[in-house]
C-alpha positions, -999 to 999 in steps of 0.1 A, spaced: 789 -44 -290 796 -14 -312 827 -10 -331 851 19 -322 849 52 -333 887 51 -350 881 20 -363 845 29 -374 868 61 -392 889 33 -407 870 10 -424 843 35 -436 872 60 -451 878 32 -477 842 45 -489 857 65 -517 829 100 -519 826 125 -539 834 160 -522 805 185 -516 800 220 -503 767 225 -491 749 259 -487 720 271 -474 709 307 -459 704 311 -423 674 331 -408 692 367 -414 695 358 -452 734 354 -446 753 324 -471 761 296 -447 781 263 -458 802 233 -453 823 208 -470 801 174 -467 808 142 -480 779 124 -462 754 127 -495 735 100 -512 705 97 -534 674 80 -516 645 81 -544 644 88 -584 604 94 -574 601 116 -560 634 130 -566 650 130 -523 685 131 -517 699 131 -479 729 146 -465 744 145 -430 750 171 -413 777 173 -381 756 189 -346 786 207 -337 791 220 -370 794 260 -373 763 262 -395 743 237 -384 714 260 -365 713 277 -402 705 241 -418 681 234 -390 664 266 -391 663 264 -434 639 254 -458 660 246 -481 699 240 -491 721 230 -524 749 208 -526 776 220 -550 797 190 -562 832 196 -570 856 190 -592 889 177 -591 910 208 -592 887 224 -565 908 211 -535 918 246 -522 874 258 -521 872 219 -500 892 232 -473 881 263 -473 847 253 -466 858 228 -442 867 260 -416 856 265 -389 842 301 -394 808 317 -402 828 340 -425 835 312 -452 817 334 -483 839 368 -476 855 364 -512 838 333 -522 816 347 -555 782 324 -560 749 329 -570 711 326 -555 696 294 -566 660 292 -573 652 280 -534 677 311 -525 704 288 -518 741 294 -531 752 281 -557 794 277 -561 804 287 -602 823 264 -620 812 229 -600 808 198 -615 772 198 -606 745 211 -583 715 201 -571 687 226 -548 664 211 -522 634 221 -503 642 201 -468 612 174 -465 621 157 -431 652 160 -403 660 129 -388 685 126 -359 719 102 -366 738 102 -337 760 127 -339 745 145 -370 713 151 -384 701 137 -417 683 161 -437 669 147 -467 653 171 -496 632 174 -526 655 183 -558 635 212 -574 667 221 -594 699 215 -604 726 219 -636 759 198 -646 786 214 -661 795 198 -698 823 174 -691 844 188 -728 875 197 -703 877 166 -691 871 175 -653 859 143 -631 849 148 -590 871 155 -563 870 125 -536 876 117 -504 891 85 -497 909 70 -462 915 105 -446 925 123 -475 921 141 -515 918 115 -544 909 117 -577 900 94 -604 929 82 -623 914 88 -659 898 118 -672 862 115 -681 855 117 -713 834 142 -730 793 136 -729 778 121 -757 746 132 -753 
């Protein structure tokens, strides 16, 4: 016997995760996005990461159709672009500025990190689709203001409660 949806909701909202936008370009060449916080790593070798993608989502025949997508990971003070990608609206870049990747895919300025993939398999997940990727590139922003990631935790915003310090590398 399954466990409820809500309490399914519940129980897996105590997974604190770090807040995405990913972006991708659907078969007109038009920037296409969500706010996702269904990512993980799968493999150092090759380097595969997967995330999960909603059916119903407004962008979703964009991912499905796309050889490739980035996920932009924010930071904490980047609340305000969270909810803006979390719309329901195939307008979300009118105003939003961001760059072409090397796969094509946008890439957000001033994120704590992003990563571009070239989409290696779909799987089906119930209500979503996994996609899982090949990283062929990606950058991290230099931690000297102190920024750490936004996160998502039980149903809503959360950040960590000390700054990060500065790299030492």
């Amino acid at each position: 016997m399954a466990l409820d949806p809500n309490g399914f909701r519940k129980v897996m909202g105590s997974l604190a995760t770090g807040v995405t936008v990913v972006t991708t370009r659907d078969r007109q060449g038009e920037p296409r996005g969500l706010t996702a916080t269904a990512v993980c790593s799968v493999s150092l070798t090759p380097p595969l990461l997967l995330v999960c993608i909603d059916r119903q989502a407004d962008c979703y025949e964009a991912f499905q159709d796309a050889e490739a997508f980035a996920v932009n990971l924010l930071r904490d003070d980047q609340e305000t672009l969270s909810h803006h990608f979390a719309r329901k609206d195939a307008r979300k870049f009118e105003g939003i500025a961001y760059r072409p990747g090397v796969t094509g895919a946008p890439i957000l300025p001033g994120v704590l990190a992003h990563v571009e993939c070239r989409v290696q398999a779909r799987h089906p997940g119930g209500d979503h689709t996994i996609f899982v990727g090949e990283a062929v590139d990606s950058g991290v922003a230099p931690l000297e203001d102190g920024r750490s990631p936004l996160l998502h935790f039980r149903g809503a915003y959360a950040r960590l409660g000390d700054r990060l310090p500065a790299d030492p590398s």
